[in-house]
N, C-alpha and C positions, 0 to 999 in steps of 0.2 A: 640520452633523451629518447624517449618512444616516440617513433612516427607515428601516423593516422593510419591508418584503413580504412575502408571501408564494410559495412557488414559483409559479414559469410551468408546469413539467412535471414529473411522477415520478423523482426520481431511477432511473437504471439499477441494478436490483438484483442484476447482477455489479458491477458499478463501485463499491457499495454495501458490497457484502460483504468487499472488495477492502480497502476504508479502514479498514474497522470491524476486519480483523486486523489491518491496520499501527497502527492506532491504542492498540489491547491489546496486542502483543507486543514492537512496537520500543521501547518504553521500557526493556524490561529488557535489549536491548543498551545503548542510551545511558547507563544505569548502571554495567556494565561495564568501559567507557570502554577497550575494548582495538582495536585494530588490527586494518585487513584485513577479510573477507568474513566476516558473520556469521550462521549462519542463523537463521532466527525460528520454524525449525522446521515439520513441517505438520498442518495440521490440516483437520477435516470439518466445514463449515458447513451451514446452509440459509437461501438466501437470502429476501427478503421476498417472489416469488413461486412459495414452498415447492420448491426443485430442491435438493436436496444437491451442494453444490461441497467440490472438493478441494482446496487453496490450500499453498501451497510456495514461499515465498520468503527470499532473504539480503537484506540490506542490506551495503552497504561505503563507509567515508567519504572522500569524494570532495573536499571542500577547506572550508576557514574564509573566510565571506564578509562583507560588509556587509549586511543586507538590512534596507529600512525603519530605518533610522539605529539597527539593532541589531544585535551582536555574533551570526556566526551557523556552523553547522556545518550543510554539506549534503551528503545521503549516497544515494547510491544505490539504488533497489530492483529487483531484477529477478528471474524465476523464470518457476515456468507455475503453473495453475487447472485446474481440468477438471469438467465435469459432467457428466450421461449424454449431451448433446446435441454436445458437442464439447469440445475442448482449445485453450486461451491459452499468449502468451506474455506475459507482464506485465513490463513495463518503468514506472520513474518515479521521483519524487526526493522526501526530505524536505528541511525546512530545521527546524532546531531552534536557538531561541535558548540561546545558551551561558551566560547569565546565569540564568535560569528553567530552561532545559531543558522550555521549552513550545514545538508546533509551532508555524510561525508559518505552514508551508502542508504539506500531502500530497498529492502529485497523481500517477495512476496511467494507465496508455495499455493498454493489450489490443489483441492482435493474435489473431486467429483463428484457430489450426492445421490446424483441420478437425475430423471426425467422430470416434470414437474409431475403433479399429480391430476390426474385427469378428471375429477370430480369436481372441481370448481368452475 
């Protein structure tokens, strides 16, 4: 049996805020249980080192697997984020077990866009 630790390093507080809405809102797609791209809608965060992000993602189900000798649905996440410092593209997958319809992981990647653009 694994013992606890505690972390090594701070979680990243985009990377952070990133989980914390897939984690509240895709449930009520997987309720749904409908087909194809769905969005989760957007919304305004502030992340834990106080910067308001703008977060905008779909999910879409991407295939029925095994994972860990459990029954699984894994779906895709993609979209962009944005705060006043720059714009993301957010790419990453869940996996949800089809028995519980608990995650059994969420993992999320960010890509950098750049700065916003100065003209608006």
């Amino acid at each position: 049996m694994a013992s606890w630790r505690p972390a090594i390093r701070e979680t990243d507080p985009l990377r952070a805020a990133l989980l914390d809405y897939l984690r509240a809102r895709a449930a009520r797609v997987f309720l749904e249980a409908s087909a194809g791209v769905q969005p989760l809608g957007r919304a305004t965060t502030v992340t834990s080192d106080g910067q308001q992000l703008v977060i905008d993602l779909t999910v879409a189900p991407e295939r029925a697997a095994t994972v860990a000798n459990r029954a699984a649905l894994i779906f895709a996440v993609a979209g962009h984020a944005a705060n006043r410092e720059a714009g993301y593209q957010v790419q990453g997958r869940i996996v949800l077990d089809r028995k519980t319809l608990a995650f059994l992981s969420i993992e999320v990647s960010v890509e950098f866009l750049g700065p916003p653009s100065s003209q608006y």
